[in-house]
Backbone bond lengths (Angstrom), bond angles and torsions (degrees), N, CA, C in turn:
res aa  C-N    CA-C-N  psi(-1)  N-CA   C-N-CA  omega(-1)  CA-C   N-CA-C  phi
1 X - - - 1.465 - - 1.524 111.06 -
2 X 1.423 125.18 -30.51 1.528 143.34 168.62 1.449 97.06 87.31
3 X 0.969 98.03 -176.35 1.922 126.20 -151.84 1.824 90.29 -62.87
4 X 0.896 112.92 152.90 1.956 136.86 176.49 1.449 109.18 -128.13
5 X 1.320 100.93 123.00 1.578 95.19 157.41 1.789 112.99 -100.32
6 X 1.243 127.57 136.03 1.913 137.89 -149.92 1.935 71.18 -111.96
7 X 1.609 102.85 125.26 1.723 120.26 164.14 1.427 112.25 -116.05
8 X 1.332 129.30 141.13 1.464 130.91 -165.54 1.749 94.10 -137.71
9 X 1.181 112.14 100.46 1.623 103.90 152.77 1.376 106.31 -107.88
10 X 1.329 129.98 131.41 1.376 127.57 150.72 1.884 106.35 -141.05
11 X 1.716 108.75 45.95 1.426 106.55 146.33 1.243 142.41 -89.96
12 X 1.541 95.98 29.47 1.551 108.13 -173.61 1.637 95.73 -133.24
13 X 1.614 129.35 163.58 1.187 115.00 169.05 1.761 97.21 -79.14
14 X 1.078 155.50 -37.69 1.388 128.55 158.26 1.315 119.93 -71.26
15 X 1.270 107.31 140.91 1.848 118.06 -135.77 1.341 90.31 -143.06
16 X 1.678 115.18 143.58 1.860 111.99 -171.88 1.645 77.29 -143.06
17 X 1.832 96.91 148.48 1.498 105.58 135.88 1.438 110.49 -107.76
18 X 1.726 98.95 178.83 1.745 93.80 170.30 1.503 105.85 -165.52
19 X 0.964 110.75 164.02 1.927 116.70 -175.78 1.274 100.21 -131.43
20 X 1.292 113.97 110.93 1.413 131.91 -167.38 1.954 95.92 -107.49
21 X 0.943 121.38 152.02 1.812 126.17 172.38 1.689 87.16 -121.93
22 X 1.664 105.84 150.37 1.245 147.85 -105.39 2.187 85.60 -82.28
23 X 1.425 74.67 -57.58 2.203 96.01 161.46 1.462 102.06 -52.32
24 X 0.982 162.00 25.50 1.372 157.81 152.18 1.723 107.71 55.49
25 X 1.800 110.73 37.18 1.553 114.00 166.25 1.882 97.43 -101.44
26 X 1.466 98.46 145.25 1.687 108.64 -173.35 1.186 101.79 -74.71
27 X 1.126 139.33 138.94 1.471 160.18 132.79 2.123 118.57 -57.42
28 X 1.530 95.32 -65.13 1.191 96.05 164.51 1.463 115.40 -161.69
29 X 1.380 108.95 175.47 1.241 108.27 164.87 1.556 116.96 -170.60
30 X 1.684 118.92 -172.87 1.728 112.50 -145.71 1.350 83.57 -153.12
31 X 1.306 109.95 113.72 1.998 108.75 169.18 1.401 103.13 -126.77
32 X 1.058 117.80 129.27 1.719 135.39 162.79 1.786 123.30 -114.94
33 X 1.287 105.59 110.35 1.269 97.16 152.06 1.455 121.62 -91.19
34 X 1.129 128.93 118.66 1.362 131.79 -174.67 2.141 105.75 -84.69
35 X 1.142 98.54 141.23 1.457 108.05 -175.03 2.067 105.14 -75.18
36 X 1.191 99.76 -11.20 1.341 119.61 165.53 1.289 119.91 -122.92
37 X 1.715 122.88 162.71 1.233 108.04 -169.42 1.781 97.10 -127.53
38 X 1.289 84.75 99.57 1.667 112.82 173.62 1.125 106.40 -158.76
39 X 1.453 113.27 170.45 1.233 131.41 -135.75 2.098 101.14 -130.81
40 X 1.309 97.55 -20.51 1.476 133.61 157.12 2.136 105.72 5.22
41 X 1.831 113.53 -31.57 1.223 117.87 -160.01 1.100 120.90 -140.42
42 X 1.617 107.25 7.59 1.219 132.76 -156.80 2.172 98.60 -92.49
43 X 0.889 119.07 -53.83 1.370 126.44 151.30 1.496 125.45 -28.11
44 X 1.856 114.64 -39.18 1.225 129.22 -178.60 1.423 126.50 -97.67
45 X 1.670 91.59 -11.57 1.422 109.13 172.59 1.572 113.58 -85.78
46 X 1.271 110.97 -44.30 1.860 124.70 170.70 1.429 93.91 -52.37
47 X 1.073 130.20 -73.75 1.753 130.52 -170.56 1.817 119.76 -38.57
48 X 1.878 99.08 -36.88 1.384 82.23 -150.64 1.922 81.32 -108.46
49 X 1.613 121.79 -1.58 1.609 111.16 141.73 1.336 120.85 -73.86
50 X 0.836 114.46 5.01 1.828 96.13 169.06 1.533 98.90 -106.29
51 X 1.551 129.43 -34.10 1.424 114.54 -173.15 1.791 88.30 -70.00
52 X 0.927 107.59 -84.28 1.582 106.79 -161.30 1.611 109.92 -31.90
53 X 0.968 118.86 -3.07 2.041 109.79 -166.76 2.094 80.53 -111.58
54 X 1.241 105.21 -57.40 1.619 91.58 -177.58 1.354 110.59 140.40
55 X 1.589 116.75 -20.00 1.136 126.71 -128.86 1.430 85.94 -92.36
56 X 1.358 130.36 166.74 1.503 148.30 174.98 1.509 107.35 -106.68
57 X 1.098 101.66 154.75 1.704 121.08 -176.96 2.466 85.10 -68.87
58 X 1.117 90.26 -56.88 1.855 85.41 -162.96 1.597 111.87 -42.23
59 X 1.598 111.75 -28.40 1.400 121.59 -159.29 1.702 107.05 -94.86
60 X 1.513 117.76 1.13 1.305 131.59 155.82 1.397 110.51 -68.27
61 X 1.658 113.77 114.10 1.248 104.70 -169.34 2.066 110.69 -100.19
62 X 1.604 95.25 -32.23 1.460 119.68 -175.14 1.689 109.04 -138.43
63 X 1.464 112.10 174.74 1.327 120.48 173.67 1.280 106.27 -139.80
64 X 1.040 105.30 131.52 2.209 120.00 152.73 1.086 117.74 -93.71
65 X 1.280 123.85 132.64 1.706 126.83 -178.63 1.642 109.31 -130.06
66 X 0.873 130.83 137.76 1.730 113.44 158.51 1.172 135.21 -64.91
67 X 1.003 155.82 125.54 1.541 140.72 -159.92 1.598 115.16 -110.52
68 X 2.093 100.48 -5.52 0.954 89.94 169.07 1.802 110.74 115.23
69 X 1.078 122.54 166.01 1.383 148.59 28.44 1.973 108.39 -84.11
70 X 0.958 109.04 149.26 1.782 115.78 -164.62 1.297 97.21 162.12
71 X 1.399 97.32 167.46 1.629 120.60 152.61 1.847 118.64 5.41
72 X 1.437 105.29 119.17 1.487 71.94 177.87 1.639 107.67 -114.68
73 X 1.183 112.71 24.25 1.179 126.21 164.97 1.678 120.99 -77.17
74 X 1.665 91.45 -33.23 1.666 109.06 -171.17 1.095 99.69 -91.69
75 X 1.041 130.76 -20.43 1.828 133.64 -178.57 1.151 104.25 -52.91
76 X 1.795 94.06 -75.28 1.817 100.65 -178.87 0.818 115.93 -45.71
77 X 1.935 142.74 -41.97 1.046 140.47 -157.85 1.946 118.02 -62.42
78 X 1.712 94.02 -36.10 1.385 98.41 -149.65 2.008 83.62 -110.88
79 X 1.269 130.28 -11.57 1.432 141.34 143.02 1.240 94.60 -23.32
80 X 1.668 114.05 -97.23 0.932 144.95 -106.64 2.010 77.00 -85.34
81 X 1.121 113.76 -89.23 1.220 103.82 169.59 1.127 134.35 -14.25
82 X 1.487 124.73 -58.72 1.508 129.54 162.86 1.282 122.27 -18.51
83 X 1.570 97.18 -69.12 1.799 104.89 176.59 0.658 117.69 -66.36
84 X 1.739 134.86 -22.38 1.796 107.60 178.56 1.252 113.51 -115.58
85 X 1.297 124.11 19.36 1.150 140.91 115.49 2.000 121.16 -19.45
86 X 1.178 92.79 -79.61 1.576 128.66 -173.77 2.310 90.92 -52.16
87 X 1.486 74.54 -58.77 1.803 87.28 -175.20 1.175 115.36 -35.27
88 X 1.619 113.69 -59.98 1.155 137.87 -132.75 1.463 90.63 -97.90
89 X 1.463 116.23 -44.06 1.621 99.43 166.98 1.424 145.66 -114.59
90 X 1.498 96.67 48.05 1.368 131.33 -136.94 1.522 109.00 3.59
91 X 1.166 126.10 96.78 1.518 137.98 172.90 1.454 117.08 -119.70
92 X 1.061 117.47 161.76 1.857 127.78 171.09 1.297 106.01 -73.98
93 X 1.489 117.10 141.59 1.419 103.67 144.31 1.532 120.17 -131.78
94 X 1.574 94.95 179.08 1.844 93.07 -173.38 1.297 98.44 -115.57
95 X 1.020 132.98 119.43 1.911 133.39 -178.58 1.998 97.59 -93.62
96 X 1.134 107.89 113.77 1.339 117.68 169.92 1.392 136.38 -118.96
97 X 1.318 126.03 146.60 1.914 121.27 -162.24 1.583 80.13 -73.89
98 X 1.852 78.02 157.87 1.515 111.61 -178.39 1.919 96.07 -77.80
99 X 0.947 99.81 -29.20 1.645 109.69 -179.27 1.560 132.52 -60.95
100 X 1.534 80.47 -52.67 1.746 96.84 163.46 1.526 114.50 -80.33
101 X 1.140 123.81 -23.08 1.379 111.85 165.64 1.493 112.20 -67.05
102 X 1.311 124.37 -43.80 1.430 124.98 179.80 0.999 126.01 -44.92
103 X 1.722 114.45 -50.65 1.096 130.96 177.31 1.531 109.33 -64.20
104 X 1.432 124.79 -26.18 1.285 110.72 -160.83 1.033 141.74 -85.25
105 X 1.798 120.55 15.02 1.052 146.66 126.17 1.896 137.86 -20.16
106 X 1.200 88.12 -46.97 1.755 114.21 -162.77 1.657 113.04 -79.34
107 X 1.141 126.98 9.81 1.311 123.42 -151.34 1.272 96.05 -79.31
108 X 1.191 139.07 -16.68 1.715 132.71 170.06 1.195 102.96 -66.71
109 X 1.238 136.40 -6.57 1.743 118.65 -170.10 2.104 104.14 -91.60
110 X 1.957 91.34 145.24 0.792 79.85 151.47 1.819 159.85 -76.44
111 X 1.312 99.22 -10.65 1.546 128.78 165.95 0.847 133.53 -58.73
112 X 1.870 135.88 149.88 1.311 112.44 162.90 2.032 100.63 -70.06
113 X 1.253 89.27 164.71 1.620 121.11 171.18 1.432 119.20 -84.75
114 X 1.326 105.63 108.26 1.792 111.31 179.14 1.200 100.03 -114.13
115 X 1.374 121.53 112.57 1.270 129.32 176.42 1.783 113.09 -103.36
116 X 1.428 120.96 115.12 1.616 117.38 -179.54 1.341 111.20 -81.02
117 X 1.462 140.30 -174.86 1.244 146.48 114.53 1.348 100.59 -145.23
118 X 1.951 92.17 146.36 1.233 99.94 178.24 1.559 122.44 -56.41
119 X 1.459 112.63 157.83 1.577 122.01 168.57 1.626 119.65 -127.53
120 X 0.970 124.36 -65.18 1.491 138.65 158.74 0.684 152.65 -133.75
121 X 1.461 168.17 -135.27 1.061 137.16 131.27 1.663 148.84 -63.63
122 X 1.404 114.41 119.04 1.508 114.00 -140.83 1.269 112.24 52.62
123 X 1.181 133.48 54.47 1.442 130.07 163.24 1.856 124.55 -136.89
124 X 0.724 132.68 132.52 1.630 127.50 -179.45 1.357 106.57 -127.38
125 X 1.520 107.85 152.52 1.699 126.02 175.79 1.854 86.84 -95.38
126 X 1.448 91.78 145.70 1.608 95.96 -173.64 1.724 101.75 -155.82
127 X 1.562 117.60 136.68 0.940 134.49 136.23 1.134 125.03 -130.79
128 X 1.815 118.61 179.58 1.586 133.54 -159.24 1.635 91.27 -156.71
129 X 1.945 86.26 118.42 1.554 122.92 -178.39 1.654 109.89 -103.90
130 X 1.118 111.89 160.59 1.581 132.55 139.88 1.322 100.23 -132.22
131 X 1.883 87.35 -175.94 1.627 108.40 171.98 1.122 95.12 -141.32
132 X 1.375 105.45 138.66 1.473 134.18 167.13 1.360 119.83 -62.23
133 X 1.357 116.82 173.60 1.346 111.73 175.83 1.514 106.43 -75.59
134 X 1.236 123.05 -18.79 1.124 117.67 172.93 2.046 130.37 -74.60
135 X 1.571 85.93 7.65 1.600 93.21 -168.54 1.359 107.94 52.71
136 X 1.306 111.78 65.61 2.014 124.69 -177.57 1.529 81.81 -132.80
137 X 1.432 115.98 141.48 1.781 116.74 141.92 1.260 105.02 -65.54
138 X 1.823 107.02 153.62 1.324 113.13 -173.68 1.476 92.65 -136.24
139 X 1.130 130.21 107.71 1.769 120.24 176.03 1.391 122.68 -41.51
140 X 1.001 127.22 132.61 1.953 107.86 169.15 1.444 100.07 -112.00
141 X 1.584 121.67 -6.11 1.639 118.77 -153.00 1.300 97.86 -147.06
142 X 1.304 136.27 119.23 1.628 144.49 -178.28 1.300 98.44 -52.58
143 X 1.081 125.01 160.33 1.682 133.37 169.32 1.662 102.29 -73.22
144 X 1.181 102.33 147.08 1.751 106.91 -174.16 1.195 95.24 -165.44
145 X 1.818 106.34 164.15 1.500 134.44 152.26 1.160 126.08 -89.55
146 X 1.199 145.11 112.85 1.328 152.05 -167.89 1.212 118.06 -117.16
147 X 1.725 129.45 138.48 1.538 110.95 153.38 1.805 104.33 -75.91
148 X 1.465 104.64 154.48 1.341 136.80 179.77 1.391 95.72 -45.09
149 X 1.417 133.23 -52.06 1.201 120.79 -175.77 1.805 122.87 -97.41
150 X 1.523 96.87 29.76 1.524 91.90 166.80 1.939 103.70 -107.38
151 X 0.879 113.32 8.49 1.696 127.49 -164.89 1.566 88.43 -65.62
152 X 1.326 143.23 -69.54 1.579 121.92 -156.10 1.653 84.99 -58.63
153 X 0.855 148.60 -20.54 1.546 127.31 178.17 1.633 123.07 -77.15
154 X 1.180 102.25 -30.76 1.232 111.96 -174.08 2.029 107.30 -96.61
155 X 0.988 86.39 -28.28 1.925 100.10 172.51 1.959 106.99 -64.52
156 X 1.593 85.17 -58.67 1.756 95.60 -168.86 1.323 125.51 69.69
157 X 1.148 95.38 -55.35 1.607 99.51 173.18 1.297 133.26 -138.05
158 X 1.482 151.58 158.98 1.618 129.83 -152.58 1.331 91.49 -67.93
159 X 1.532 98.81 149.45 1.323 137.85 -166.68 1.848 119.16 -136.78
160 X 1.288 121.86 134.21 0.922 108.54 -178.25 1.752 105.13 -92.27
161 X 1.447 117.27 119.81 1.400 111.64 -164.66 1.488 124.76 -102.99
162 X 1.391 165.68 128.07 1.172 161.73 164.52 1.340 117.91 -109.05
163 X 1.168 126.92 163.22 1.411 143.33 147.46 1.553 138.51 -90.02
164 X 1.626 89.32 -141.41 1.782 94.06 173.35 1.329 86.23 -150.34
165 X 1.097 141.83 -30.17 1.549 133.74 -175.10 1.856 114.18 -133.29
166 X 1.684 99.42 83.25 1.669 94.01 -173.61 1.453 127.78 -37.53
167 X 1.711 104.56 -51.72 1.620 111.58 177.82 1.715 125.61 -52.05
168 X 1.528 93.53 -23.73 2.026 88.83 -177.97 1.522 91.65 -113.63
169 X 1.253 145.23 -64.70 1.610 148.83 167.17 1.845 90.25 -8.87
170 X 1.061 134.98 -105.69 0.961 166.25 -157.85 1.628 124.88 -1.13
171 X 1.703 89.72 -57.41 1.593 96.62 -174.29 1.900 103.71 -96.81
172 X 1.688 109.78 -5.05 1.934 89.46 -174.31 1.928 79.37 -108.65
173 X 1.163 112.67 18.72 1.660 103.35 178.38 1.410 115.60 -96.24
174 X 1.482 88.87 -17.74 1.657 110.80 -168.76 1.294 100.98 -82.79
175 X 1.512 103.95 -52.06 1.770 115.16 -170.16 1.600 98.63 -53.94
176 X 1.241 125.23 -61.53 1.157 102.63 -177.04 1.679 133.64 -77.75
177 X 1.023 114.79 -48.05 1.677 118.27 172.60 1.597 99.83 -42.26
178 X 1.281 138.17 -54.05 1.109 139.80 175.67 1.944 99.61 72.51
179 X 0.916 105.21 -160.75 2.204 108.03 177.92 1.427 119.98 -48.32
180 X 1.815 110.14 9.74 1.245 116.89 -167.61 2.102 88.28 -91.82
181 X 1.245 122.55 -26.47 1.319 121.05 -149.04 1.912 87.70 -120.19
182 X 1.711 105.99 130.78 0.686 107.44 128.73 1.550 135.88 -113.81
183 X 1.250 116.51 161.97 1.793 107.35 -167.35 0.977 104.30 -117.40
184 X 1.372 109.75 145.81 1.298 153.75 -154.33 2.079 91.73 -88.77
185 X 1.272 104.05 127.06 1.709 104.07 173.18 1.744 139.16 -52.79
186 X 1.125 124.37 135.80 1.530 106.13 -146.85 1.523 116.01 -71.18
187 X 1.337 120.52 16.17 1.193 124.75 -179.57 1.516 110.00 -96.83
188 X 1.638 113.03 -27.45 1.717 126.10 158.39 1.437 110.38 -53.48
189 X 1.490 128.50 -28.82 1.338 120.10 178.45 1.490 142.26 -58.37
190 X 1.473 99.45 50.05 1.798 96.24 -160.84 1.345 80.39 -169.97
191 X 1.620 104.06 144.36 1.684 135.55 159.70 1.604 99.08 -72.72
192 X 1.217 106.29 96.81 1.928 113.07 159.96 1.376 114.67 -65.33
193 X 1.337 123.76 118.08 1.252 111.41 169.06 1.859 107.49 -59.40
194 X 0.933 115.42 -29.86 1.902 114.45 178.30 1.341 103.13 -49.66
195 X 1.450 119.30 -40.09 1.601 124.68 -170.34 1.873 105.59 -60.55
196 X 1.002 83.31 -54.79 2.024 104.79 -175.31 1.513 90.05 -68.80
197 X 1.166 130.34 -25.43 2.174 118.63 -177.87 1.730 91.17 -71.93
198 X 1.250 95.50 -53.77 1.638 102.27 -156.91 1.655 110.19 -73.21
199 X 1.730 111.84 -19.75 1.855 93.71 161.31 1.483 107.02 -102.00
200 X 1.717 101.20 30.59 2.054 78.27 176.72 1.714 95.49 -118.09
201 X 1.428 100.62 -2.37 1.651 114.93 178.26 1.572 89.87 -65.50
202 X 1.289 120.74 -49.54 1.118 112.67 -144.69 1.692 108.16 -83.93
203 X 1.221 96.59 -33.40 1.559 105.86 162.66 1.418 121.79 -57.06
204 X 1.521 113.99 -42.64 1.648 103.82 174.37 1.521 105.63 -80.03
205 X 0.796 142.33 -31.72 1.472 137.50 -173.78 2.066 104.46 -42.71
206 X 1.641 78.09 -57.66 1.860 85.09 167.10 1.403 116.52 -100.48
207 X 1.237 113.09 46.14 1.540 126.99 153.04 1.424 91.99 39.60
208 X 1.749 131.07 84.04 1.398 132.32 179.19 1.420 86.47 -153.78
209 X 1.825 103.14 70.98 1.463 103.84 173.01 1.671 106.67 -100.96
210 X 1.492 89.06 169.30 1.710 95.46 -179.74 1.835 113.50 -84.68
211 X 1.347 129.91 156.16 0.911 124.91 148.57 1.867 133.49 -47.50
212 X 1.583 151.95 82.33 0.674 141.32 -133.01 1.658 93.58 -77.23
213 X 1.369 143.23 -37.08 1.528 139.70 161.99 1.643 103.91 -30.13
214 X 1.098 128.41 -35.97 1.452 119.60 -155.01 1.228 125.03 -104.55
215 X 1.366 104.47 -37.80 1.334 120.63 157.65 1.351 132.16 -24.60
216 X 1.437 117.76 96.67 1.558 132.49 -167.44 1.208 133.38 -147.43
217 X 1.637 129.39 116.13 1.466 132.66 -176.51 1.558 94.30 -8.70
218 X 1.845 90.70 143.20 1.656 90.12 154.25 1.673 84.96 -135.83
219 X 1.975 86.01 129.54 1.549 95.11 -170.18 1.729 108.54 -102.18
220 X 1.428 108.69 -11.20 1.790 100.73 174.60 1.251 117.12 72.55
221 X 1.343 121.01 -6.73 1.963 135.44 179.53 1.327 88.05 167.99
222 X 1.288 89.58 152.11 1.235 117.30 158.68 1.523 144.21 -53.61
223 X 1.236 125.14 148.08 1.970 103.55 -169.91 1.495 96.91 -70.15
224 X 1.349 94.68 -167.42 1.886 128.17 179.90 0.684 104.42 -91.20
225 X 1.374 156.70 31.33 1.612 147.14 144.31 1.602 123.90 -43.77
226 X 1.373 86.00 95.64 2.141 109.64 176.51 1.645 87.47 -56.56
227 X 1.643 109.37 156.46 1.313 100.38 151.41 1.282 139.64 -78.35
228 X 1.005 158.91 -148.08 1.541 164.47 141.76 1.601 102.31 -56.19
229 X 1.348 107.07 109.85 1.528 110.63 170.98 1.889 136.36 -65.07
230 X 1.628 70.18 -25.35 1.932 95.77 -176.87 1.538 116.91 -121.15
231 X 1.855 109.90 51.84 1.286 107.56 -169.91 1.434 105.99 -52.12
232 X 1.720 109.22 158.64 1.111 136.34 -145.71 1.581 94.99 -113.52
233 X 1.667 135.96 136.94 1.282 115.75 169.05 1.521 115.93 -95.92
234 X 1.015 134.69 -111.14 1.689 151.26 169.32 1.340 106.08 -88.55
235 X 1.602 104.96 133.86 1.343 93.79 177.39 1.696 113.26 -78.59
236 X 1.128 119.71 157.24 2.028 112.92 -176.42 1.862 85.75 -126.38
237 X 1.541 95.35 125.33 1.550 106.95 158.41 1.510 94.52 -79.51
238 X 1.751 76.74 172.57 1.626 91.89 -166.18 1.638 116.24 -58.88
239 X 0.811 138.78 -9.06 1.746 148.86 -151.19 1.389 98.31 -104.13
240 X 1.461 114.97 -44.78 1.567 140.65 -171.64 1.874 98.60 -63.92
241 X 1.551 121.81 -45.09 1.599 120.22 -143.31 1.726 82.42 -100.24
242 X 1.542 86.90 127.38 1.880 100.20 -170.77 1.142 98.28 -94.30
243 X 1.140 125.87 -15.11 1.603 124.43 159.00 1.467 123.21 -61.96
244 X 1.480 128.82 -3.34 1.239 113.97 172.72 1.401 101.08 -130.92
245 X 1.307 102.89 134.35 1.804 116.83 155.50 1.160 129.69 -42.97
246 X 1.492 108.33 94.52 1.895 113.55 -173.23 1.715 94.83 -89.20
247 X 1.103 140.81 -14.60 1.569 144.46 -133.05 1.809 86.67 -73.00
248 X 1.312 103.03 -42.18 1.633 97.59 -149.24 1.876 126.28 83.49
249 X 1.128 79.34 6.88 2.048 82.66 177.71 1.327 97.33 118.17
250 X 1.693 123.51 -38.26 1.215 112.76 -154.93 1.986 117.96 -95.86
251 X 1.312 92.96 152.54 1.368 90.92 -167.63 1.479 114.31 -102.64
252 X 1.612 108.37 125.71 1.043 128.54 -150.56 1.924 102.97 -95.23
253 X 0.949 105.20 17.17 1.723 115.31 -173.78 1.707 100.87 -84.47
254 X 0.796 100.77 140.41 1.790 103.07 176.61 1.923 115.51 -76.43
């Protein structure tokens, strides 16, 4: 069957594997949107694409993963796996943005490529693509967090725009970009793991692998960590807490 490259996105709560061959044409692949956002099947989905496609653990030559910005629940999930994955059969991998995979669909447009994913509330991970004559993405816009309504600033000019979830993305993406965005069709709305096989094909071909030590979420902000509701003071050994009776009965009064 020849060499496979194994792709893992799960920085989105819909999460794909995929088995890409060495030329970056798909073999197969596994997309779930889960009605919950866990990761709960994502393990069962890798297992039961490799029985059904045919393919052998030996004939995995490399891996693509997303690294993200997304989920940071899904990061770790499909991270963490990745590498010992990679470990376990000593393979390369290619760690790639959740962004540039999104985008990497679009190369017929005339536009640059604004690819969103959600972050929090009113908030999106955002970059801005072209393509070269070489059919390469070319960044024009650093990866960032944005509120939803700073986008005609950060867009500037019409843009061809997508998401990760057409039905909720859609109508406060619209409100703001306003005639600056055109959108991308709702079947473009999703990180393909095939997308992430086919730019990490292209990366191993020219041997532009990642260090597997280094390889690490890129989260774009920081998590949601509330503080401690019930700060804690000094700890008091027992001798220390004047609230309890060390005496033993006996009375220590002169």
């Amino acid at each position: 069957m020849g060499n496979v490259i194994l792709a893992i996105n799960t920085s989105t709560p819909q999460f794909s594997v995929a088995l890409v061959y060495e030329s970056g044409a798909l073999l197969a692949e596994w997309t779930l949107s889960p009605k919950t956002k866990d990761f709960r099947h994502f393990m069962t989905a890798l297992d039961h694409l490799l029985q059904v496609s045919g393919v052998t653990l030996k004939e995995i030559r490399g891996l693509a993963v997303a690294k993200g910005p997304g989920s940071f629940t899904g990061l770790r999930v499909g991270l963490s796996a990745a590498k010992g994955i990679c470990e376990g059969l000593g393979v390369p991998i290619v760690a790639l943005s959740s962004l540039e995979a999104l985008a990497g669909p679009c190369s017929f447009q005339p536009y640059p490529v604004c690819p969103l994913i959600d972050s929090r509330k009113e908030e999106v991970f955002a970059a801005l693509y072209t393509w070269s004559e070489k059919q390469e993405l070319v960044r024009l816009e650093p990866e960032t967090c944005l509120k939803i309504w700073e986008l005609p600033g950060f867009i500037k000019k019409r843009a061809f725009v997508l998401g990760t979830d057409f039905n909720r993305q859609l109508g406060p993406i619209a409100a703001a970009a306003g005639d600056k965005a055109v959108f991308a069709p709702p079947s473009f709305w999703n990180i393909r793991a095939a997308t992430l096989g086919m730019l990490g094909a292209r990366k191993a071909r020219a041997q532009e692998f990642d260090s597997l030590r280094d390889v690490a979420p890129s989260y774009l902000r920081p998590p949601d960590i509330r503080p401690n509701p019930f700060p804690t003071g000094p700890s008091l050994t027992l001798y220390e807490d004047k609230n309890i009776d060390n005496s033993g009965g006996k009375d220590h009064n002169p």
